[in-house]
KEKERO-789085 format. One line per 2 residues: for each residue x, y negated, z of C-alpha. Coordinates in Angstrom, 2 decimals. Example, Ala and Ser with C-alpha at 12.3 -4.5 7.8 and 13.67 -1.06 7.14 Angstrom:
REM KEKERO-789085
12.30:4.50:7.80 | 13.67:1.06:7.14 $
This chain:
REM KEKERO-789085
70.33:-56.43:-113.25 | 71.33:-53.07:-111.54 $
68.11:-51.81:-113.37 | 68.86:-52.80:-116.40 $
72.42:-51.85:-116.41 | 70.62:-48.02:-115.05 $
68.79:-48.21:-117.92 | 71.14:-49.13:-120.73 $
73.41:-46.49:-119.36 | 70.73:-43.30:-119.36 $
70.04:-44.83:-123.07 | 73.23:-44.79:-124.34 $
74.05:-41.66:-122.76 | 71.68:-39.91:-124.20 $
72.72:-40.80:-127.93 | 76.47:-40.70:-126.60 $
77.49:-38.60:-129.75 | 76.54:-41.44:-132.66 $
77.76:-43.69:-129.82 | 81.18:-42.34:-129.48 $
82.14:-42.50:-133.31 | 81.27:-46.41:-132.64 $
83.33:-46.90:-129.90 | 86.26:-44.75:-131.85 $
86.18:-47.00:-134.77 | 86.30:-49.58:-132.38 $
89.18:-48.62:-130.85 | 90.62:-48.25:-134.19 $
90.14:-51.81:-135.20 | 91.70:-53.05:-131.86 $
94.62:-50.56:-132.12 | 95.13:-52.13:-135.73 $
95.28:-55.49:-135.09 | 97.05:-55.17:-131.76 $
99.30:-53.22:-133.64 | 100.31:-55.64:-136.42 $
100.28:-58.54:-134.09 | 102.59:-57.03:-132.04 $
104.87:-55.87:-135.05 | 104.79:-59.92:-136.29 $
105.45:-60.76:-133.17 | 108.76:-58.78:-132.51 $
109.22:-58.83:-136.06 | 109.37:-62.76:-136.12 $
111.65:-62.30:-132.54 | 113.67:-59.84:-134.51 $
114.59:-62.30:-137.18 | 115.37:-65.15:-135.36 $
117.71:-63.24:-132.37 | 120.12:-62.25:-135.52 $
122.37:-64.97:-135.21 | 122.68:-67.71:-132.97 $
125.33:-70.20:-131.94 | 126.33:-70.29:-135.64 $
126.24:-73.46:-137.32 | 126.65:-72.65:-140.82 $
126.87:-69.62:-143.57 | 129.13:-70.12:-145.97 $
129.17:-68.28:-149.56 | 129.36:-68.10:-152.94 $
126.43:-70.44:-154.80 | 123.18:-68.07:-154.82 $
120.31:-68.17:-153.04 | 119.82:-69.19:-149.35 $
117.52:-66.29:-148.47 | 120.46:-64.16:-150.25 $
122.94:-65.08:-148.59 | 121.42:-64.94:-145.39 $
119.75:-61.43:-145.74 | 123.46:-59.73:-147.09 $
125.57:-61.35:-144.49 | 123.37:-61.34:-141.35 $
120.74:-58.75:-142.44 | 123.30:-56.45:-144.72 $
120.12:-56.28:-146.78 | 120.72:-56.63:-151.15 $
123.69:-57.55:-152.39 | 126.35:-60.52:-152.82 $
126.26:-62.21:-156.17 | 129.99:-63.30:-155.91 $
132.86:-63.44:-153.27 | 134.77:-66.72:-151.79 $
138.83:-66.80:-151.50 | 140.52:-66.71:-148.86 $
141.99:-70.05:-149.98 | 138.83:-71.13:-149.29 $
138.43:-69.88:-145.82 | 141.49:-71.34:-145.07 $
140.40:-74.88:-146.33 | 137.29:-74.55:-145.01 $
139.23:-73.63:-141.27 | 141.43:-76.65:-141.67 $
138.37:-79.21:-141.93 | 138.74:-81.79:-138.55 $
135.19:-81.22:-138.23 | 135.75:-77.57:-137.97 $
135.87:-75.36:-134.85 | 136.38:-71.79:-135.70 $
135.54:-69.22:-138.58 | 134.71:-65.71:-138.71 $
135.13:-64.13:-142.01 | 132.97:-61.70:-143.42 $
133.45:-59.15:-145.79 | 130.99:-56.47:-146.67 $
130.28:-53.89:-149.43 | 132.05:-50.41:-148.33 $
129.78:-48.25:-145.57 | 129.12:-44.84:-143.36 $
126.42:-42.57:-143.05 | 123.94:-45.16:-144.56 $
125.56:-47.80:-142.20 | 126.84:-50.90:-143.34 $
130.57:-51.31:-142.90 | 131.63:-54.92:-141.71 $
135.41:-56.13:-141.85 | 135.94:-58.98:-140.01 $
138.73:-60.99:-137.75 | 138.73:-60.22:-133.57 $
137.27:-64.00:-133.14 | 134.27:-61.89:-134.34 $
133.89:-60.75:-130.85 | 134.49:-63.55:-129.26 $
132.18:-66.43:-131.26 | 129.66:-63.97:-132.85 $
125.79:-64.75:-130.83 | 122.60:-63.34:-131.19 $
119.23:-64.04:-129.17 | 120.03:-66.85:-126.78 $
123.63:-67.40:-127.19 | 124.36:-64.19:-125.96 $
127.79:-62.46:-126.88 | 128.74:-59.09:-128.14 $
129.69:-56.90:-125.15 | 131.19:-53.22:-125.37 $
129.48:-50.45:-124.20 | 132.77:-48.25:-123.71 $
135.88:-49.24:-125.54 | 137.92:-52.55:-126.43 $
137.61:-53.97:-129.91 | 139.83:-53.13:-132.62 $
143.50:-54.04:-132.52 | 145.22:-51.39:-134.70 $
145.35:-51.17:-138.70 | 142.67:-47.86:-138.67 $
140.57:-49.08:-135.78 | 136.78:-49.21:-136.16 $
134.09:-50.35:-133.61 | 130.68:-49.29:-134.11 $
127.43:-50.49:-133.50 | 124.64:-48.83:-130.67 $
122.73:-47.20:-132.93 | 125.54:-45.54:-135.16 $
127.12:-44.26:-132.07 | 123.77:-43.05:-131.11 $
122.37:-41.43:-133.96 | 125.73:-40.05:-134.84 $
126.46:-38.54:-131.67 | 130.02:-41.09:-131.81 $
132.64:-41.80:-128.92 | 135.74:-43.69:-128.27 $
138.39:-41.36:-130.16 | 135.98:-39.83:-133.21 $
137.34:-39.77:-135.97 | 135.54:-41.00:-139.29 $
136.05:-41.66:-142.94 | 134.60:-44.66:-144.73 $
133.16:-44.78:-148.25 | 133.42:-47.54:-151.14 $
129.87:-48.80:-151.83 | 126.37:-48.49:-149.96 $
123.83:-45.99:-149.51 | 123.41:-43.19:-147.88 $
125.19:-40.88:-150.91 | 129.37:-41.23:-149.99 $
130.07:-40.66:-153.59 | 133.56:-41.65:-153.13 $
134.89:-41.59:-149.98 | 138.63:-43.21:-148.47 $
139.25:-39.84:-146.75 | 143.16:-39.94:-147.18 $
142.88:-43.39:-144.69 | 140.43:-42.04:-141.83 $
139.37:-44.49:-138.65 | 139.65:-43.87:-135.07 $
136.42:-45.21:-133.10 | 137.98:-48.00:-130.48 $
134.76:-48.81:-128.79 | 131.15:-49.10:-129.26 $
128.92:-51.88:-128.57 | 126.64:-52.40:-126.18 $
122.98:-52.55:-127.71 | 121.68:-55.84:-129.74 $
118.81:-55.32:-130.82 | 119.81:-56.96:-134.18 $
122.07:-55.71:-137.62 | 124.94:-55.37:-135.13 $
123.89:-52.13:-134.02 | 123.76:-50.79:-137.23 $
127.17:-51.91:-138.72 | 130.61:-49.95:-138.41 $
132.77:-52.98:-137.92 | 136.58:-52.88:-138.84 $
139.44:-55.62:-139.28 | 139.85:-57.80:-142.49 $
143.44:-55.91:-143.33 | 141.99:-52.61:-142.75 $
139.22:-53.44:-145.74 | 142.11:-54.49:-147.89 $
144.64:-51.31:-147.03 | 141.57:-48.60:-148.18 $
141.32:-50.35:-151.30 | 145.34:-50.86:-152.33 $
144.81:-47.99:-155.10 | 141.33:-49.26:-156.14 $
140.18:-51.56:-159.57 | 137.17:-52.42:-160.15 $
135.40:-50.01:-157.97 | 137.15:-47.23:-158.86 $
140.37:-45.45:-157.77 | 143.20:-45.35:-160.30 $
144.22:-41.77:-161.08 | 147.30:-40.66:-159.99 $
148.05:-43.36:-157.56 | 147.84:-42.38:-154.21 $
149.21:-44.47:-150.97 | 148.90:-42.79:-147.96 $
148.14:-44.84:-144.73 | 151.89:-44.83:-143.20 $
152.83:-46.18:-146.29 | 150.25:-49.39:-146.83 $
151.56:-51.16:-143.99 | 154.33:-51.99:-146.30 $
152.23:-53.91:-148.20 | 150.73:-57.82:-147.89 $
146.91:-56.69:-146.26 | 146.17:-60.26:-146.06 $
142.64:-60.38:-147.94 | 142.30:-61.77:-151.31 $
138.38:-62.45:-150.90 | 135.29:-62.42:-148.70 $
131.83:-62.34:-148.87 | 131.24:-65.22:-146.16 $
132.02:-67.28:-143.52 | 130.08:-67.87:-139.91 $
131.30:-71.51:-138.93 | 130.96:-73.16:-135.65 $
131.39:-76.60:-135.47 | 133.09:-79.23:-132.99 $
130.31:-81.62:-133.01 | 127.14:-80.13:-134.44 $
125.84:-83.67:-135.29 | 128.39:-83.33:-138.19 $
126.63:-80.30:-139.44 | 125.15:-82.13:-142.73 $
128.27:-83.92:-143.35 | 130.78:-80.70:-143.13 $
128.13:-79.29:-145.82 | 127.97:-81.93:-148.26 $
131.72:-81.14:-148.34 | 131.65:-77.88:-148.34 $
128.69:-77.86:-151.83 | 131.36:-80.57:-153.06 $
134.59:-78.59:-152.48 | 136.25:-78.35:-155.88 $
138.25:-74.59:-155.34 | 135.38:-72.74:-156.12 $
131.44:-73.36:-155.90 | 130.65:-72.74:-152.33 $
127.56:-73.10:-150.88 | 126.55:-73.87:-146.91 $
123.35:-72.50:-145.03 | 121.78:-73.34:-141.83 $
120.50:-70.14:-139.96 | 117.59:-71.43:-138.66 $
116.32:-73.81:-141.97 | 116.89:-70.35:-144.10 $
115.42:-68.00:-141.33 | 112.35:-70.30:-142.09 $
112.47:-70.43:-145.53 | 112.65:-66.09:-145.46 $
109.55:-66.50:-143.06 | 107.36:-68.14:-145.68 $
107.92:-65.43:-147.54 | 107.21:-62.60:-145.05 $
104.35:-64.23:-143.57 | 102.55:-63.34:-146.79 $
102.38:-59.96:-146.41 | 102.47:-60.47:-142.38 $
98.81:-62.40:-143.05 | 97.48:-59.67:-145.33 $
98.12:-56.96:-142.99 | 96.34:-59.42:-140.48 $
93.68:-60.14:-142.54 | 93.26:-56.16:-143.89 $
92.87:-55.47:-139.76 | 90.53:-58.03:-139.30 $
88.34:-56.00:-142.37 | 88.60:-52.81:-140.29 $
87.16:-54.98:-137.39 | 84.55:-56.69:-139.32 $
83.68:-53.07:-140.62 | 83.84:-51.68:-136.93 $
80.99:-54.20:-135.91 | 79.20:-53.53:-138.90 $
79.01:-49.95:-137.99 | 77.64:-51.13:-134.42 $
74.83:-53.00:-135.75 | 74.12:-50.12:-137.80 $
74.28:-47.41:-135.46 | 72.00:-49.50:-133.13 $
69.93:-50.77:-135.82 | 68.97:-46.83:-136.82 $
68.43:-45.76:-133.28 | 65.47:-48.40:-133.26 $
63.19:-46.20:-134.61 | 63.98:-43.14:-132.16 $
63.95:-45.93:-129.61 | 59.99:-47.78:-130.41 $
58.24:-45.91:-128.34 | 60.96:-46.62:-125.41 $
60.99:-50.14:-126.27 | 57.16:-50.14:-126.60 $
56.91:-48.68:-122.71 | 59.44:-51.29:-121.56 $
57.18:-54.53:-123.03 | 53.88:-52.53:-121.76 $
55.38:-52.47:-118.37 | 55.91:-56.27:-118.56 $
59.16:-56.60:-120.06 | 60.05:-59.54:-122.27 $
62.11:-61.24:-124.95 | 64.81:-61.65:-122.31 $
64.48:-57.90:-121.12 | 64.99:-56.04:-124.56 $
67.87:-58.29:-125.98 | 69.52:-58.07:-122.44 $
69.44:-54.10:-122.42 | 70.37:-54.15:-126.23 $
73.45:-56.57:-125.69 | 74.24:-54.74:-122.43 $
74.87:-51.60:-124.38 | 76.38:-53.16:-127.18 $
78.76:-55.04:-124.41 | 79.21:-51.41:-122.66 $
80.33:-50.00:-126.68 | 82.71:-52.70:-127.07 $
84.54:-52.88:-123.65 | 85.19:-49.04:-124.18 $
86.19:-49.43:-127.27 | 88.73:-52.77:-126.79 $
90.05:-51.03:-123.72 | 90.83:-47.55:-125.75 $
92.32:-49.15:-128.21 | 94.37:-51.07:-125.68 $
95.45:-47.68:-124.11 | 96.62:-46.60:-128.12 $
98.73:-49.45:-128.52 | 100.61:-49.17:-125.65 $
100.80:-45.57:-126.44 | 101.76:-46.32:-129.76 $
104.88:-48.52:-128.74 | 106.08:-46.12:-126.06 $
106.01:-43.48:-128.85 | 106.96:-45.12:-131.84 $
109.80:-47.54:-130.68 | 112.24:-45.00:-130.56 $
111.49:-44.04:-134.21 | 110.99:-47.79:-135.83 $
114.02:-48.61:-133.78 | 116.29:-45.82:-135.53 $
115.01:-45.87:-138.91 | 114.15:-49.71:-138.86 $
115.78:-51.30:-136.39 | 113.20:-52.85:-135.11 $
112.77:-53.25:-131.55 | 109.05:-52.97:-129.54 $
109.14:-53.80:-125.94 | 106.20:-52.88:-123.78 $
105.41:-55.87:-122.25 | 102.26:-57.93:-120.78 $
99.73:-58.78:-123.69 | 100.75:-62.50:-125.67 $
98.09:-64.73:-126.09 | 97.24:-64.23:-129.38 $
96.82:-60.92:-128.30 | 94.46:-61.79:-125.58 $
92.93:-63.84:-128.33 | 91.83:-60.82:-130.40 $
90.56:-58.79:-128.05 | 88.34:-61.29:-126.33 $
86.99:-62.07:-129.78 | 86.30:-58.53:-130.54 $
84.37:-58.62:-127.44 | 82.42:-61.50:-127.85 $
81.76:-60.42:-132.07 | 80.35:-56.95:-130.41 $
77.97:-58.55:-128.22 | 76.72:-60.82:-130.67 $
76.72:-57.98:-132.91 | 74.21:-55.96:-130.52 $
71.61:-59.34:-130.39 | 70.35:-58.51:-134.26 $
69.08:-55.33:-133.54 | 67.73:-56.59:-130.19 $
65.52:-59.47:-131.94 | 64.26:-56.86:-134.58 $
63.16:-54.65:-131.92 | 61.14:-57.60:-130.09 $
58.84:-58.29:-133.25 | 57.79:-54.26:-133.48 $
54.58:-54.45:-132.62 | 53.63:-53.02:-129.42 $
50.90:-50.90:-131.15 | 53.00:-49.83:-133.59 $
55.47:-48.83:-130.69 | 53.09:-46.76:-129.25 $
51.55:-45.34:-132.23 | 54.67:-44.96:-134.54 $
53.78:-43.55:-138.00 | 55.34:-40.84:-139.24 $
């Protein structure tokens, strides 16, 4: 065996050029579908980690996946708001433990900007019924407070004291800005890994005291109230865009929203997380399989290019071949050195592309983090990942027998005496 392994070794040394571009487009493939398996993976995480310990969303009548992606996610748009005579119903209910309104639409920078009660801090879970903890800071008390998220403070260059301006709508372009009422940063919150990191988050009042001089999404001209003078006014909100709901007895969760889709104030609608979180999945995992399955191409193509490679260095390789079965060499011999060196192309290959995965987390985390807010954690290989590298290994190998059983049937003549 230490022959043969000698042997295979000198061979594919010597054509370690053509052999190098295989192993490279090896690597390629493995990088790609390491790559995109990873991405599902922490995309999937991601998702779920967004909210937990909530047992119901409650909005206006639209779609699940709507509501779910505007007031976890801060992703589209909200169809319709809910009264606050409606919160208020919906926080007497007996079945009822707490609410934490939600109301969304005004932002910073590109950042969403989320108004909200203090019981935000307190009931508000993500990942495993973890809470929201501040970094530096205390959460927001006063009329102009604001508390931001990691990733604003971070990309922003924010501390406790900044001072910042909010504008009316989303987007990065602050058409119209509230910069007569400017915010004072109370705190910043530790990281999440989820939406929260990306959201400047302010008190319910506070939404409603930038907006006294507004109508319909514009300001009225010539009215101006300047912030010492809206505390004179009632800031208690007039509508939100939903409502997280924790219940007493989560056993009751089905009845609390039969009563809620019933309640005759307004047409509400209840979600649960995890059902909708599902229901957004099947929609994802569309495109998550076609990136799988366009990786999986770039494998199959990989392999291809093995056989090929190995399968035009035959006819270099006769006379070689021809020596080896001279000198007594058999079946057994010639598809054992051929698989050997297709085994010794693959393992390179696998473990380089190994090596640019983890490379390409380290690198790009920071960046798909910031611009994404998606999170990629170096971390041991999962099993599916283990998975698709063994079965790259195992397609390479099998890939290297067809050559191997072609080069058995050359004739041994025909080895020695190749035509030209």
């Amino acid at each position: 065996m230490k022959a043969l392994f000698s042997i295979a070794w000198r061979s594919a040394w010597n054509r370690r050029f053509t052999l190098a571009l295989t192993v490279f487009s090896i690597a390629l493939s493995t990088f790609l579908l390491l790559g995109v398996e990873r991405i599902r993976t922490e995309l999937r995480e991601n998702f779920a980690s967004s909210v937990s310990g909530t047992d119901l969303i409650v909005g206006a009548r639209t779609g699940s996946t709507q509501l779910l992606l505007y007031s976890v996610f801060r992703i589209g748009a909200a169809t319709n708001n809910i009264s606050w005579k409606s919160v208020q119903a919906l926080s007497a209910h007996p079945g009822v433990d707490w609410v934490v309104p939600l109301s969304l639409g005004d932002s910073h920078r590109g950042f969403a900007v989320l108004a909200t009660s203090t019981d935000y801090f307190t009931h508000f879970r993500y990942g495993d019924r973890q809470t929201l903890k501040l970094r530096e800071g205390k959460p927001f008390s006063e009329l102009f407070d604001a508390v931001v998220g990691a990733e604003v403070a971070d990309k922003l260059g924010y501390h406790v004291g900044q001072k910042i301006t909010l504008a009316h709508g989303s987007g990065e372009l602050n058409v119209a800005e509230h910069a007569d009422k400017p915010f004072t940063v109370v705190g910043v919150l530790a990281r999440t890994g989820t939406p929260v990191d990306r959201t400047v988050h302010i008190g319910l009042a506070a939404m409603e005291a930038i907006h006294l001089e507004w109508v319909g999404g514009a300001p009225m001209p010539g009215v101006h109230i300047s912030p010492e003078q809206v505390r004179k006014f009632d800031l208690t909100p007039k509508n939100v865009t939903a409502v997280l709901v924790g219940l007493k007895n989560r056993a009751a969760v089905f009845g609390v929203q039969r009563w809620i889709s019933t309640y005759t104030g307004e047409p509400l609608m209840a979600i649960l997380p995890g059902v909708a979180l599902d229901e957004l999945w099947s929609v994802i995992g569309i495109g998550e399989n076609a990136l799988l399955l366009m990786s999986a191409l770039v494998a199959l193509v990989s392999l291809a290019g093995l056989v090929s490679v190995v399968m035009a260095g035959l006819n270099e390789r006769r006379r070689e071949l021809a020596v080896l079965r001279a000198v007594g060499a058999g079946l057994r011999h010639v598809l054992a050195l051929l698989a050997l060196e297709g085994a010794m192309v693959t393992v390179l290959g696998v473990a380089l592309g190994l090596v640019m995965a983890v490379l390409g987390i380290a690198l790009l985390s920071p960046w798909l983090q910031s611009q994404f807010g998606l999170t990629l954690s170096l971390s041991e290989p999962t099993l599916n990942e283990w998975l698709l590298m063994a079965s790259l290994l195992v397609a390479g190998w099998l890939a290297s027998l067809l050559p191997g059983i072609r080069a058995y049937r050359l004739s041994l003549a025909d080895g020695l005496s190749p035509r030209i």
